[in-house]
Phi, psi and omega in degrees: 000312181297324168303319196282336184304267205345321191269345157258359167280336178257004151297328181300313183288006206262003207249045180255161232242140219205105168273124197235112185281136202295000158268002170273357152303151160316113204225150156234162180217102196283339192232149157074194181216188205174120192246156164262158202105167193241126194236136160294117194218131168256132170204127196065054175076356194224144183277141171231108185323085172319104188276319179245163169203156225193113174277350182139156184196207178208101183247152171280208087187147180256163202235134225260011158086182187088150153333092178200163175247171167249133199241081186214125183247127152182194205205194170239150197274142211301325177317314209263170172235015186307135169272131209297116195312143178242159204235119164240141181243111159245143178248110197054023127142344181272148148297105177260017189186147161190166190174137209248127189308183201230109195291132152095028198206110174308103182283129163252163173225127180238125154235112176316151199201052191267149206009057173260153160303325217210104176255128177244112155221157198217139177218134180226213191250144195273348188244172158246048157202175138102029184270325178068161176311332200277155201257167164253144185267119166297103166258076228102123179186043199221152179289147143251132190260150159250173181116187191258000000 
């Protein structure tokens, strides 16, 4: 009896779920720049620990196959008047996603990326002028793996 539980509790635990913040893949960044680190920043009114920040950019990254999602939350700081970034996400080279962020509202974006090779995003100013100086903050920016 203790075998058969035990043999259907440890494929569940073999099945956890593993987070990777997404410039530590092999990443390239053909447009813009991007600083790392954790910055206090408000947005909608609540602080939240900025991991990246970004006036916009375009990143690369190659992606380890497998079951995974793409996991990335952001925004503009309750500061700025900056107009809200917009996000395209390409996969093996199609756009599979692009979504324009919501002013003053922490944005989420989840896209399956399940055996794709090859991840593209690119983030800019959703409008085209009056974009200012000011970054936008990722508190979310990481693949999630699935798997054994």
């Amino acid at each position: 009896m203790l075998s058969a539980m035990l043999g259907a509790i440890i494929p569940q635990i073999a099945q956890a779920q593993r987070s990777t913040y997404l410039p530590k893949l092999q990443c390239t960044t053909r447009q813009g720049n991007f600083s790392m680190g954790n910055t206090d920043v408000s947005i909608d009114e609540a602080r939240y620990s900025s991991i990246l920040r970004t006036t916009g950019m375009s990143m690369s990254c190659n992606l380890p196959g497998g079951t995974a999602s793409l996991d990335i939350q952001y925004g503009v700081a309750d500061s700025s008047d900056k107009p809200p970034a917009k996000i395209e996400v390409y996969v093996d080279g199609n756009l599979v996603r692009s979504q324009v962020g919501i002013p003053g509202i922490l944005t989420p974006l989840l896209v399956n990326v399940n055996n794709a090779k090859n991840l593209t995003i690119n983030v800019s100013c959703s409008k085209g002028n009056n974009c200012g100086s000011d970054s936008y903050h990722f508190t979310k920016f990481h693949l999630i793996q699935s798997g054994r």
